[in-house]
Z-matrix of the N, CA and C atoms (Angstrom, degrees):
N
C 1 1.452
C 2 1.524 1 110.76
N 3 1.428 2 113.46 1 -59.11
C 4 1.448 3 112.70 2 170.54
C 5 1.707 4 120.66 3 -45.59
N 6 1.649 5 118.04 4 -36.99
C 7 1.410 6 122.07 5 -163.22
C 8 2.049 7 81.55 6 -66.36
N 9 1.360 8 117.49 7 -55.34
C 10 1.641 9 100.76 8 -174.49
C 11 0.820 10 123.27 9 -77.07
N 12 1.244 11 130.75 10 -12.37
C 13 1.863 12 120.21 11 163.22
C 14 1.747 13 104.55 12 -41.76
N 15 1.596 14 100.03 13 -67.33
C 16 1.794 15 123.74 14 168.66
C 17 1.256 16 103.07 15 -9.59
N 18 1.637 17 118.56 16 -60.79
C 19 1.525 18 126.32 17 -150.45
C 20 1.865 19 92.57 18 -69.37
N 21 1.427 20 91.20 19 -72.23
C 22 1.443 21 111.63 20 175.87
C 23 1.876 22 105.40 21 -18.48
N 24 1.333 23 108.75 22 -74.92
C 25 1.535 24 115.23 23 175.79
C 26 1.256 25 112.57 24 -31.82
N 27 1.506 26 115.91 25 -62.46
C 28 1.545 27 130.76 26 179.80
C 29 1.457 28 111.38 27 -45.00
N 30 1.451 29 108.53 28 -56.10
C 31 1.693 30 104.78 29 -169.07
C 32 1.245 31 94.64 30 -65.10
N 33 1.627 32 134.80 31 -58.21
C 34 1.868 33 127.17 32 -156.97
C 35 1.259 34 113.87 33 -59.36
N 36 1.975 35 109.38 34 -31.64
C 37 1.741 36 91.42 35 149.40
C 38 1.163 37 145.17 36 -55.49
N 39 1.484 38 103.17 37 -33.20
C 40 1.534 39 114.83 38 -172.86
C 41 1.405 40 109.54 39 -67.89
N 42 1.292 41 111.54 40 -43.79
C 43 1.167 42 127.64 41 178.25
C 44 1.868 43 120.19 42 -46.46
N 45 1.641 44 104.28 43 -51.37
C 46 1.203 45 119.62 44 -178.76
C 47 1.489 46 108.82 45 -62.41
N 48 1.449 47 112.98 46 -47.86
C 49 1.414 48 126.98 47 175.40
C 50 1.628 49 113.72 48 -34.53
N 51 1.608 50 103.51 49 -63.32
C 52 1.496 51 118.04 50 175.19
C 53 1.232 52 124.76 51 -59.64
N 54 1.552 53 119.00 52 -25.81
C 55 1.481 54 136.65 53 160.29
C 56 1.920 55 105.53 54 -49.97
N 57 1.219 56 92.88 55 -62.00
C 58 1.645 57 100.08 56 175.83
C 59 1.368 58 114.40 57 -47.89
N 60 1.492 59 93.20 58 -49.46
C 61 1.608 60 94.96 59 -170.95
C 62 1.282 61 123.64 60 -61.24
N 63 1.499 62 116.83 61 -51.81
C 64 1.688 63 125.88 62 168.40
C 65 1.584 64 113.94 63 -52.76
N 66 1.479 65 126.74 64 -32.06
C 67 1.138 66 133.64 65 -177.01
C 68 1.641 67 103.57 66 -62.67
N 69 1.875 68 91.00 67 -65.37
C 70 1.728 69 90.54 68 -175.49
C 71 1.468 70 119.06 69 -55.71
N 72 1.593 71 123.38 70 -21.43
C 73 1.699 72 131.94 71 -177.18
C 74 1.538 73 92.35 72 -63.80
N 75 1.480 74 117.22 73 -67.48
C 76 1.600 75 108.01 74 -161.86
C 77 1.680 76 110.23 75 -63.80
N 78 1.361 77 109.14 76 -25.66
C 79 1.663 78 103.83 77 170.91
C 80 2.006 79 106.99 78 -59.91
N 81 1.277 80 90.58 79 -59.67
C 82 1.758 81 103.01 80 -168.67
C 83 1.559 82 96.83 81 -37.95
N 84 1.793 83 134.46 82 -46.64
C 85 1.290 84 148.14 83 -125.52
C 86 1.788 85 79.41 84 -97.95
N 87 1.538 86 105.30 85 -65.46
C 88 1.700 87 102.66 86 -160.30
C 89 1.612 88 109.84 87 -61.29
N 90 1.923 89 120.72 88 -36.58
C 91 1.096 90 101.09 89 158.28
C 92 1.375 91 153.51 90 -61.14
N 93 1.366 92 98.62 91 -23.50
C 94 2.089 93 109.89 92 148.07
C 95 1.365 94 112.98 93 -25.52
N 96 1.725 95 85.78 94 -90.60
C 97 1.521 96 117.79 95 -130.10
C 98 2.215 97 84.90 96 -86.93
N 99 1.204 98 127.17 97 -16.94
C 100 1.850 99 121.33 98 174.54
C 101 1.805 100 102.06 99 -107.26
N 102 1.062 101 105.10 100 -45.31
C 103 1.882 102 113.03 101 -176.25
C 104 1.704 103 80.53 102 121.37
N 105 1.789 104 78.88 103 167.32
C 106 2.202 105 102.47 104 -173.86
C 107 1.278 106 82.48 105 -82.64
N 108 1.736 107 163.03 106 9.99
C 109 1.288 108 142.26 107 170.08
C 110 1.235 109 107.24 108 -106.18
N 111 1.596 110 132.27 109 10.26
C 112 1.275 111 124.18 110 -174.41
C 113 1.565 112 128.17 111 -50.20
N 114 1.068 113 124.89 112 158.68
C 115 1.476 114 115.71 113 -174.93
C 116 1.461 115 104.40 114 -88.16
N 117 1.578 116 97.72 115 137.17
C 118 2.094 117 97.10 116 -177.72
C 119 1.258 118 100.18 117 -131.94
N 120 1.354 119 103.64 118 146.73
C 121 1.584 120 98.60 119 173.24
C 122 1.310 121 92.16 120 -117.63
N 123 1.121 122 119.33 121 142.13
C 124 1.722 123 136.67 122 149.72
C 125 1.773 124 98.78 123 72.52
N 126 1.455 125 101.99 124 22.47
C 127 1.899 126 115.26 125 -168.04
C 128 1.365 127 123.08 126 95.63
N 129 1.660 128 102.98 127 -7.08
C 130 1.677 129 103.90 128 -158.85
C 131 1.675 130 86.41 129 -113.83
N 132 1.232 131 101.19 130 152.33
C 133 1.570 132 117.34 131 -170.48
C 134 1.463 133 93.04 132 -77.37
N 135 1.117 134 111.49 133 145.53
C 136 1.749 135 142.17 134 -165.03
C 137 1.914 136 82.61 135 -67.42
N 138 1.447 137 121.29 136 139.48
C 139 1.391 138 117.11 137 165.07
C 140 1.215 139 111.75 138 -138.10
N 141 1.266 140 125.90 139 40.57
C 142 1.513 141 140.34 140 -177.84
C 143 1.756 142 110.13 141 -83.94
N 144 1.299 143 128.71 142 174.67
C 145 1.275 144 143.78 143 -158.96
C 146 1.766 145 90.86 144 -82.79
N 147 0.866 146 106.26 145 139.38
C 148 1.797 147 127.76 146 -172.39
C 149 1.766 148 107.60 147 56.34
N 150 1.348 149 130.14 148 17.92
C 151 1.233 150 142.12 149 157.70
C 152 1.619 151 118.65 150 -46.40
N 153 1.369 152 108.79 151 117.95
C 154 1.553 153 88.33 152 165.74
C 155 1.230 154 132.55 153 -54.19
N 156 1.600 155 132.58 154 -1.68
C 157 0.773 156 136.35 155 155.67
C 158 1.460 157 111.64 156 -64.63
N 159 1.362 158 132.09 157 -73.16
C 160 1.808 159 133.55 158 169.73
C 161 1.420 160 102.06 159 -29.44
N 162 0.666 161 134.22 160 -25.37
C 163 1.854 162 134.44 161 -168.33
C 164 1.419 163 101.52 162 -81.68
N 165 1.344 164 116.74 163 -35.66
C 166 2.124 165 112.84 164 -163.36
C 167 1.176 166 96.59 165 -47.65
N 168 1.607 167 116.99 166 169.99
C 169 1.389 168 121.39 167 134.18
C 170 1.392 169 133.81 168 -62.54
N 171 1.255 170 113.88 169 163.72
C 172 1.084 171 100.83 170 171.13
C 173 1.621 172 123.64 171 -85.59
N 174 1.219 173 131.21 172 31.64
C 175 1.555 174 129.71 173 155.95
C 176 1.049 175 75.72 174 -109.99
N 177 1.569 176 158.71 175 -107.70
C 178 1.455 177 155.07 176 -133.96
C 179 2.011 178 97.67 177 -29.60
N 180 1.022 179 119.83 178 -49.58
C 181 1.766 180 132.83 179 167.52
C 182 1.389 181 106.53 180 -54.02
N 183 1.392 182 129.47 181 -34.61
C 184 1.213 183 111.94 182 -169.64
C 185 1.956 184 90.87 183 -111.61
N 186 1.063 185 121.88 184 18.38
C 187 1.717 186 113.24 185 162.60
C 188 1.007 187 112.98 186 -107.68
N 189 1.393 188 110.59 187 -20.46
C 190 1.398 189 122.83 188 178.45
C 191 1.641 190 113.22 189 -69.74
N 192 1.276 191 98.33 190 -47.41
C 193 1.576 192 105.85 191 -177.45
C 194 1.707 193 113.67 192 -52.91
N 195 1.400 194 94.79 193 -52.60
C 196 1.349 195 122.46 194 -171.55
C 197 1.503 196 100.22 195 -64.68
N 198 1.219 197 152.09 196 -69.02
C 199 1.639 198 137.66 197 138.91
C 200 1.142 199 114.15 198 -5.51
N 201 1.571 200 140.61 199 -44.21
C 202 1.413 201 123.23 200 -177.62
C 203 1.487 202 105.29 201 -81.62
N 204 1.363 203 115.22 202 -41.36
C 205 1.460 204 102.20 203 179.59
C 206 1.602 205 121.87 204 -61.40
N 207 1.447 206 104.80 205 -32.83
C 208 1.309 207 114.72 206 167.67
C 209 1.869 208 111.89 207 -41.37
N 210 1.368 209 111.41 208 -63.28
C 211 1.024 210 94.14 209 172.34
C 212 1.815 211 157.26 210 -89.76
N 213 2.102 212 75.28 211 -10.00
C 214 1.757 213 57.50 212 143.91
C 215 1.541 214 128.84 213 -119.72
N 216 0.863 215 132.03 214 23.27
C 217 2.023 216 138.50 215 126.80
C 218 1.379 217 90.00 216 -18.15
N 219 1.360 218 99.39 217 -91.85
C 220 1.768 219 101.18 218 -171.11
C 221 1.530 220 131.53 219 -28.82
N 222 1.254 221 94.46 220 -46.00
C 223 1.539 222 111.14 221 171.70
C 224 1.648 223 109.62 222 -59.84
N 225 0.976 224 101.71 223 -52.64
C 226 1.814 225 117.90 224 175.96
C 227 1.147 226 105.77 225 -40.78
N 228 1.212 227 116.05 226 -47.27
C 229 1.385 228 122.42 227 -163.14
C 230 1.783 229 102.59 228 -84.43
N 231 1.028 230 109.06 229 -54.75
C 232 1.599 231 120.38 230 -177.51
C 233 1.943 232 112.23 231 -46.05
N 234 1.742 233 94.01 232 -43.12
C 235 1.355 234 84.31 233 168.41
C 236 1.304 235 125.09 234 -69.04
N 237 1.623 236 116.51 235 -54.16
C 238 1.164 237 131.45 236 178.58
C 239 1.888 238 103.71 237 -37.21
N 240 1.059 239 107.66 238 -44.99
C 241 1.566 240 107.94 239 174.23
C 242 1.262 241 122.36 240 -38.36
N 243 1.599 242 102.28 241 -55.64
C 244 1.694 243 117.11 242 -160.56
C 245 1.629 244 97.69 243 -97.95
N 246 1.551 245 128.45 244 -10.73
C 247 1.253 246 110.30 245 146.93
C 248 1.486 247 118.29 246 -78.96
N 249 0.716 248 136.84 247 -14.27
C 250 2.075 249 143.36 248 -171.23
C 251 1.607 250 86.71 249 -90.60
N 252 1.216 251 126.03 250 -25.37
C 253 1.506 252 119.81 251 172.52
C 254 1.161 253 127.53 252 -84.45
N 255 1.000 254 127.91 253 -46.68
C 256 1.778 255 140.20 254 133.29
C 257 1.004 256 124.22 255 -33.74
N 258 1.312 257 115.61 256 -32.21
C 259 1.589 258 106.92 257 161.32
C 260 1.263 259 132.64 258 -75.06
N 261 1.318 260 95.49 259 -38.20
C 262 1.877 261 121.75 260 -175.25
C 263 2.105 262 89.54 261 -59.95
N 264 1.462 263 109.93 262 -59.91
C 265 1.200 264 113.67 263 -163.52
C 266 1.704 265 112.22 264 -59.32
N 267 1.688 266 106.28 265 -33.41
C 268 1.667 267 102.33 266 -177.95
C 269 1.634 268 104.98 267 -80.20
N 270 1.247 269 113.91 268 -31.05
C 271 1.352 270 109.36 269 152.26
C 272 2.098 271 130.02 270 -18.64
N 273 1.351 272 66.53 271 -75.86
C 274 1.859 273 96.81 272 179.45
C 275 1.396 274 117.06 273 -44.03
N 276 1.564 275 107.15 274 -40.14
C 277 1.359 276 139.89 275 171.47
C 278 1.913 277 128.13 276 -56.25
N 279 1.476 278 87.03 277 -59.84
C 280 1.424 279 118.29 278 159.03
C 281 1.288 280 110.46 279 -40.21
N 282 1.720 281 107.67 280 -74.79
C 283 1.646 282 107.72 281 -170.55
C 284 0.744 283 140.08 282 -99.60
N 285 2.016 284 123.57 283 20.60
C 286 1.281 285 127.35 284 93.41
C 287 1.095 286 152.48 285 3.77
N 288 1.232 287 118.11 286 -59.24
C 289 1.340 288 147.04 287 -163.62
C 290 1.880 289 95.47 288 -95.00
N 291 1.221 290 93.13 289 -59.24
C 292 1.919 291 94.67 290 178.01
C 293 1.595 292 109.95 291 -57.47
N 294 1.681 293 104.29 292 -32.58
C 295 1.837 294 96.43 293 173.30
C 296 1.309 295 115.39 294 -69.86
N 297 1.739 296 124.42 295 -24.66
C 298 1.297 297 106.32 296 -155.40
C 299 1.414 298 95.14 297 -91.65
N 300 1.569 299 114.55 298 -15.91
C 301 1.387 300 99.93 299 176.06
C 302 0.928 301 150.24 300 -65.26
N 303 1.534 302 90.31 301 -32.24
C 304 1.505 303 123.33 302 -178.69
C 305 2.209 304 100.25 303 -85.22
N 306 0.732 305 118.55 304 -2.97
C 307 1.301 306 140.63 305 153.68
C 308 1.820 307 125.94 306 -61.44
N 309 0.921 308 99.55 307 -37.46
C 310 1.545 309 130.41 308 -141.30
C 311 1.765 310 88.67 309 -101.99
N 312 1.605 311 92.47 310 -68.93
C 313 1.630 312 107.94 311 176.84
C 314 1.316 313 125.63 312 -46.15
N 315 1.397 314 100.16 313 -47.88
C 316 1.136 315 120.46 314 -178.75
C 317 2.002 316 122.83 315 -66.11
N 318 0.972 317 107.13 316 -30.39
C 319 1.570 318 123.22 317 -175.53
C 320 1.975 319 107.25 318 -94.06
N 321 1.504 320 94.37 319 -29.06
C 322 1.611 321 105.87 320 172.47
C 323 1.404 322 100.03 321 -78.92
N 324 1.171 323 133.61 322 -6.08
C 325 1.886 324 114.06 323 176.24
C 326 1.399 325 113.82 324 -94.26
């Protein structure tokens, strides 16, 4: 039981890691291809009509795209992690609780 908790631990790092990683790629990509002063609204690069964004090519448009999905996949995944972990743990919690009862019952007869 402990060796897969281990695993579990291992992957949600790995996982987080790759979160970083896709995050820092689409940062590294927009400071290229717009400059590190680009205009962002709400974090997301401005994509309005004469935008350095409207200007890319279209493969620079389709790496770009492909970087956002990248990250949130990752994200997808990262949550999905830390809910499958929360579950595993209220689990853990649960049947605990069902041993001590059944514990409990058992010593009260």
């Amino acid at each position: 039981m402990s060796d897969e908790i281990l695993h579990e631990d291992i992957d949600a790092t790995a996982d987080a890691a790759a979160l970083e990683s896709a995050a820092t790629k689409l940062r590294a990509f927009e400071d290229v291809v717009f400059g590190k002063d680009v205009l962002r609204i709400s974090g997301s690069v401005e994509r309005g009509v004469g935008s350095p964004y409207a200007k890319m090519t279209d493969h620079q448009k389709a790496h770009y795209a492909a970087l956002e999905r990248l990250v949130a996949a990752e994200k997808a995944v990262a949550d999905a992690t830390a809910a499958h972990a929360k579950a595993h743990a209220d689990h853990e919690v649960a049947a605990k609780a069902a041993h001590d009862a059944e514990q409990a019952a058992t010593e009260s007869e």
